[in-house]
N, C-alpha and C positions, 0 to 999 in steps of 0.2 A: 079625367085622369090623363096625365101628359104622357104622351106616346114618344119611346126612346127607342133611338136607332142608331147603334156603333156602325163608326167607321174605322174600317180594319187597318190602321195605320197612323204613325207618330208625325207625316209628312203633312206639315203646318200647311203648304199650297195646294196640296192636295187635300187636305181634308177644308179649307177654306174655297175650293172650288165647289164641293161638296154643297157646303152650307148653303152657298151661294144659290145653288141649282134646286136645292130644297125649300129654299127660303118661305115658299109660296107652299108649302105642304105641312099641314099641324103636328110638327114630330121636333124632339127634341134632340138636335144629332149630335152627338159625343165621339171620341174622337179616342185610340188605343193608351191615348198620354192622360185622361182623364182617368185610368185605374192604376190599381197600384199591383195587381196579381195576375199580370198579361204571360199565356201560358206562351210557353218556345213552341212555334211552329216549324216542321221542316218541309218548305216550299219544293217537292222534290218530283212534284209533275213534268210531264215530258210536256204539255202544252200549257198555255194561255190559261184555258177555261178550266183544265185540272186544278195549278196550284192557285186560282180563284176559289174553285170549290173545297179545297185542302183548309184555305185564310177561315173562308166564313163557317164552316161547320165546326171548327174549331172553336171560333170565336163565340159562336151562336150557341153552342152546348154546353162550354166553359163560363159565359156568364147568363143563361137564359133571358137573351133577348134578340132582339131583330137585327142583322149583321149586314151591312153593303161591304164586299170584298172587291179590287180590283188585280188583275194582275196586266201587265203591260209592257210593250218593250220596241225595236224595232227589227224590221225585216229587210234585210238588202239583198235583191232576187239575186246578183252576181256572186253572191259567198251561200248560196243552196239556203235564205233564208235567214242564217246568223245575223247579229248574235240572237235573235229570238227571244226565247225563256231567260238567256245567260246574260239578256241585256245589262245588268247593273253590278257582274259579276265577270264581264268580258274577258278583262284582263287584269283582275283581282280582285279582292273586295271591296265593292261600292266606291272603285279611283275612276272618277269620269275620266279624267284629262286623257289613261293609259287605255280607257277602251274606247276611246276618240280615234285615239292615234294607233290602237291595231286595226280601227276599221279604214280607217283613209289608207294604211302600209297595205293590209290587204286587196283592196281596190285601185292601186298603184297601174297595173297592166290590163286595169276591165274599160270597157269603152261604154258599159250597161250601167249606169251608176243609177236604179230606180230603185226607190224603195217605199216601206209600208210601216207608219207609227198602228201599231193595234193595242186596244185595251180591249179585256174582256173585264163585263163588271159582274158578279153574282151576287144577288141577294138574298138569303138567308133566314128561316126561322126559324126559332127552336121548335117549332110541331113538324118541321121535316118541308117547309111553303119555299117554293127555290123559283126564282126570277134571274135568267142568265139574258143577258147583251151583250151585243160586239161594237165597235167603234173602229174604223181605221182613217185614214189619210194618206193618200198616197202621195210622193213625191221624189226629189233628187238628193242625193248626196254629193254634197258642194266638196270644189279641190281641198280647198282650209276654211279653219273654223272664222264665222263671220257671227260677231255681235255676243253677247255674255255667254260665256263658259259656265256660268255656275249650273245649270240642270243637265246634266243627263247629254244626248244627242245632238241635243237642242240647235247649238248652234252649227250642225252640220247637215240639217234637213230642211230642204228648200220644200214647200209646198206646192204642188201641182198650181199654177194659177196665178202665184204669189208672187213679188219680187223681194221679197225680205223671209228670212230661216226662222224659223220659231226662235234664233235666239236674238235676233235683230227687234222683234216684235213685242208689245208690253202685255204685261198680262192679259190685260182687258183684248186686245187683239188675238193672241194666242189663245184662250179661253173660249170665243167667240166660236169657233170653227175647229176645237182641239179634237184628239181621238177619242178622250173619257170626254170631251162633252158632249160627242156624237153620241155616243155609247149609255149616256145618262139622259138623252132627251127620249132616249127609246124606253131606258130604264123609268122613266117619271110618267110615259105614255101608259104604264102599266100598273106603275105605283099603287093604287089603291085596290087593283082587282087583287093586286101579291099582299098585301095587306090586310086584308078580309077575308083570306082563304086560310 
């Protein structure tokens, strides 16, 4: 019998990193865009690993099966951790370009520009079998955006190490060393013990 595992989300790169990282695991991973009666969640935890746990229980009792949720954002220590949980919500709904550009106006007069990509992943089963990991990355936030605009931060986070911003880098490089990939080599460390429980 083929063993199915939702991933709590419609985001094609993210759910193709997913695959990727599973590929070598006997499960069949499905993805929120594969149903058609995806119930409304309200993502209204104060942390990370809350509206992680909000995604997948939801998900996991709504259709009874095995649910990987992530939730993820970034940290910049000179704004007390913002934008955080409100990362994709910064400066309105899901407009990268404007929560780009409230985080560099905010960071205008700090000299601290360090910060932290975190995902937190939850895994999920309907008999209540719950597998949480963290993933971060630390690094800098650069004066202006360097290299594609289209995801998120991206193009404004230098990594500790790095001479190119996650948005400078191609996926295969940014995947390699990401925050959810961190956070999923822990999660696959444990894979089968959450699976059999």
């Amino acid at each position: 019998m083929t063993k199915t595992v939702i991933i709590a989300s419609k985001n094609d790169h993210k759910v193709a990193e997913y695959k990727q990282m599973l590929s070598d695991v006997d499960v069949d991973v499905k993805s929120l865009a594969d149903f058609a009666d995806v119930p409304e969640i309200d993502e209204n935890g104060a942390t990370f690993s809350e509206n992680a746990h909000i995604k997948a229980a939801a998900i996991a009792n709504h259709f009874q099966l095995p649910v990987i949720a992530d939730d993820s954002g970034l940290m910049v220590r000179a704004l007390n951790n913002e934008p955080g949980v409100h990362s994709a919500r910064y400066a309105g709904d899901h407009d990268d370009a404007a929560n780009r550009a409230k985080v560099l106006a905010k960071l205008t007069d700090k000299t601290d520009r360090s910060a932290v990509f975190h995902t937190t992943i939850v895994a999920q089963k309907p008999n209540g079998s719950v597998l949480e990991t963290v993933g971060e990355v630390p690094g800098q936030i650069v004066k202006e955006p360097r290299g594609s605009e289209a995801f998120g931060y991206d193009c404004l986070f230098l990594p500790d190490g790095k001479d190119k911003t996650f948005g400078e880098m191609t996926k295969e490089e940014k995947d390699e060393d990401s925050h959810r990939g961190r956070a999923l080599v822990k999660l696959l460390a444990q894979f089968d013990e959450w699976w059999h429980a």
